[in-house]
N, C-alpha and C positions, 0 to 999 in steps of 0.2 A: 504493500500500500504506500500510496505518496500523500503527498498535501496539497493535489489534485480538488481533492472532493471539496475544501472549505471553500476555495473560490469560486467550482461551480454550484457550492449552496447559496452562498452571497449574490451570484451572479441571475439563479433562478428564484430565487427568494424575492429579488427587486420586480425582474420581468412578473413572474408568476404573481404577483399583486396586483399588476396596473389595470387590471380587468375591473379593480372594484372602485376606481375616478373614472368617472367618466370624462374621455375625452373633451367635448363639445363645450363643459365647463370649466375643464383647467385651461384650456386651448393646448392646442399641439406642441409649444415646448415645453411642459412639463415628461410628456411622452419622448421628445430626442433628450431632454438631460436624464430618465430613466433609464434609457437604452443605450446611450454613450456613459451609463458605469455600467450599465452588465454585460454591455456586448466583448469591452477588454478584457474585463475578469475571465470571462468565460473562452476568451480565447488563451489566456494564458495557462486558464483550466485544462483545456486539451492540448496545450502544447505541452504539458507537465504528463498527460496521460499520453499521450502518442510515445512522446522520447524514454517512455517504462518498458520496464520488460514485462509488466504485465495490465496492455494498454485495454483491455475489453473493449473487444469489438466493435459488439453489438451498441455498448451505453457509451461508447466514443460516436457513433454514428447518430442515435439521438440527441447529444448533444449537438452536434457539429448541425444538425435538423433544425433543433433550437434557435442554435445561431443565427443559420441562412434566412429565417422564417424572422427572426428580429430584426435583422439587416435590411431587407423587403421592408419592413414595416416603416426601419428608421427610415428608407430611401423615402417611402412614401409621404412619410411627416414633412419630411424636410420638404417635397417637393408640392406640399399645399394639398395630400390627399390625405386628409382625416379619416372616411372613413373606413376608405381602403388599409390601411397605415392600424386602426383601430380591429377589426377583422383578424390582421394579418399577427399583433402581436396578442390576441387571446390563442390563436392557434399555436404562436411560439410558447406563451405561458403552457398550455397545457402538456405540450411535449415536454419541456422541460419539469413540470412536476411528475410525469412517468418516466425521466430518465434520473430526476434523483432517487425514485423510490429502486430503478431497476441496477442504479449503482450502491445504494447499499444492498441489497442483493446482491451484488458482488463480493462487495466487501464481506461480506460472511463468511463468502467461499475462500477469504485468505485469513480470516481470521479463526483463533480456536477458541474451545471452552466452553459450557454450556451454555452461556451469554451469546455467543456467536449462531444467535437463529436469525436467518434472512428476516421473516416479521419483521423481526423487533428492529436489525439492522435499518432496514428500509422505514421503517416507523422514526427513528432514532435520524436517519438522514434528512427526511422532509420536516420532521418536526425543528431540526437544526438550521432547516432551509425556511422554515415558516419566521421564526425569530429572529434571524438576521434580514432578512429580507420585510418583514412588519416595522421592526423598530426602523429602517434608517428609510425607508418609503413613508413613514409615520414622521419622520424628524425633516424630509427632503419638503414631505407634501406641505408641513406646518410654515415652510418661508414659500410658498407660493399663495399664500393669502396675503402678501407684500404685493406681489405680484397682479393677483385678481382680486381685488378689493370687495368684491361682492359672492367671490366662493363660497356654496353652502358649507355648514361644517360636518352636514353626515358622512361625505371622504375621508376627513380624519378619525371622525368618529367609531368607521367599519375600521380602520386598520389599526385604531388601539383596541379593538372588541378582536380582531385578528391576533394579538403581541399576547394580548391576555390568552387566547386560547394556545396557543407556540409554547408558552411560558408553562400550563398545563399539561400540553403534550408534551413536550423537555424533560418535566419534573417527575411523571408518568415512566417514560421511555428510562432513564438513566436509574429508576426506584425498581424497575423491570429487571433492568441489566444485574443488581446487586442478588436481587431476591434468586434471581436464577443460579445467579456462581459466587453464591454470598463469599466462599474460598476465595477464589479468583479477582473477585472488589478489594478482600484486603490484604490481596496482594501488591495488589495496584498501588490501595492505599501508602502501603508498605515502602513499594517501589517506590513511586511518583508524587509522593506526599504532596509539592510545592502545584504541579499542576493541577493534581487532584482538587487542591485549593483554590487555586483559581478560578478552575473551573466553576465548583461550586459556589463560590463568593461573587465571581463577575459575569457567569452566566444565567444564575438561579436566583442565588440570594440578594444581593442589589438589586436586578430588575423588580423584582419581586416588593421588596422594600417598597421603591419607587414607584411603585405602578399606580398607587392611589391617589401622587402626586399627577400622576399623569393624566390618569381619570377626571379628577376633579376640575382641572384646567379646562379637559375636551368639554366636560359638561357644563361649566359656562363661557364657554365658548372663548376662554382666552388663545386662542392657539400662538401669540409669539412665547407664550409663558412654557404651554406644551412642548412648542418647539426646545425650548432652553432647555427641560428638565429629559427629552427625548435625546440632544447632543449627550449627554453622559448615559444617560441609558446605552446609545451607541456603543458607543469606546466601552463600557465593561465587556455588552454582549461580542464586541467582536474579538476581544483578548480571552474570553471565556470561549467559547469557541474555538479560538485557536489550541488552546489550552487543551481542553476535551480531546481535538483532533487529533493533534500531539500524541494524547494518551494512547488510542486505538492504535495509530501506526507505530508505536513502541512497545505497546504490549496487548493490542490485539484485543482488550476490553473496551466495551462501546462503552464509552462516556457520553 
């Protein structure tokens, strides 16, 4: 395993959200500043999985699908077709949420230990891809109400009702991993103590913390406030995350 998979969670995380703004109301750059961060990521994602020696085929070709199908979209934005452009990246979102689910199925198959069941793997990948991709589409969307001055606020509102459910599925998935190879967790612990840490401090525990600071902003509607308290929500989930990731490809326990 490489560190592949965290950029293409970030990368389908972003895409995979923009389904739920509707274009017509952010107007179209909101849609090319989405897809010029995910569309890099994600190729850096596959250029990390192609140069492996163990590149999967199959979920290198969904992605690279992904890609092609965001790129079409971005061309479309740019060139003044909405809702072609609009079309075109719900189709890329969906590919890419069945190519994270079919790359942690992958990753199963390089990992050991009774923790190592595809399910949970692929539960553990998207749920990975839902929370980094909710919070920084939830912190990107909150500075385009600078932008569109009369933006409703149920877009931000579904994608911190999204971070909160990620956050769930996170805390689920990695309470999964232990109970299965309770062994194998404290070994991990044992092993990786510092990341283990991290993980759970800046991917779990802080958001978690936070989250009611976040809510309570969304629901009366301060969104530059949200946006502020969403910038650190960022940065934990993304070093927690890296942290987790870390973990799997050094000892093969899904964090």
């Amino acid at each position: 395993m490489d560190f592949s998979s965290y950029f293409a969670q970030i990368a389908v995380g972003v895409v995979g959200l923009t389904p739920l703004v509707p274009w017509r109301a952010v107007g179209r750059g909101y849609f090319v500043m989405m897809l010029a961060i995910a569309l890099p990521l994600l190729a850096v994602a596959g250029w990390y999985r192609a140069s492996g020696q163990e590149a999967g085929g199959a979920v290198l070709v969904l992605f690279g699908a992904c890609g092609l199908l965001g790129l079409a979209s971005l061309t479309c934005f740019l060139g003044g077709k909405g809702t072609p452009g609009w079309h075109l990246v719900r189709a890329s979102a969906l590919l890419g949420w069945i190519a994270i689910a079919a790359d942690g199925v992958r990753a199963a198959g390089l990992a050991s230990g009774p923790a190592a069941e595809p399910a949970l793997l692929a539960a553990n990948f998207v749920a990975g891809a839902l929370l980094l991709g909710a919070s920084l589409s939830a912190m990107l969307l909150g500075h385009w109400y600078l932008v569109v001055k009369d933006l409703p606020v149920e877009p931000l509102r579904a994608l911190t009702l999204v971070f909160f459910a990620a956050l769930g599925a996170r805390l689920a998935a990695t309470a999964a991993a232990f109970l299965l190879d309770p062994s194998g967790g404290s070994a991990v612990v044992d092993r990786s103590f510092l990341f283990v840490l991290v993980y759970g401090l800046f991917s779990l525990g802080t958001p978690i913390g936070m989250s009611w600071m976040v809510w309570g902003t969304v629901r009366i509607r301060s969104t530059q406030a949200a946006t502020g308290i969403l910038y650190g929500v960022v940065a934990f989930i993304l070093m927690g995350e890296a942290a987790g990731r870390f973990v799997l490809i050094r000892t093969g326990f899904p964090l």
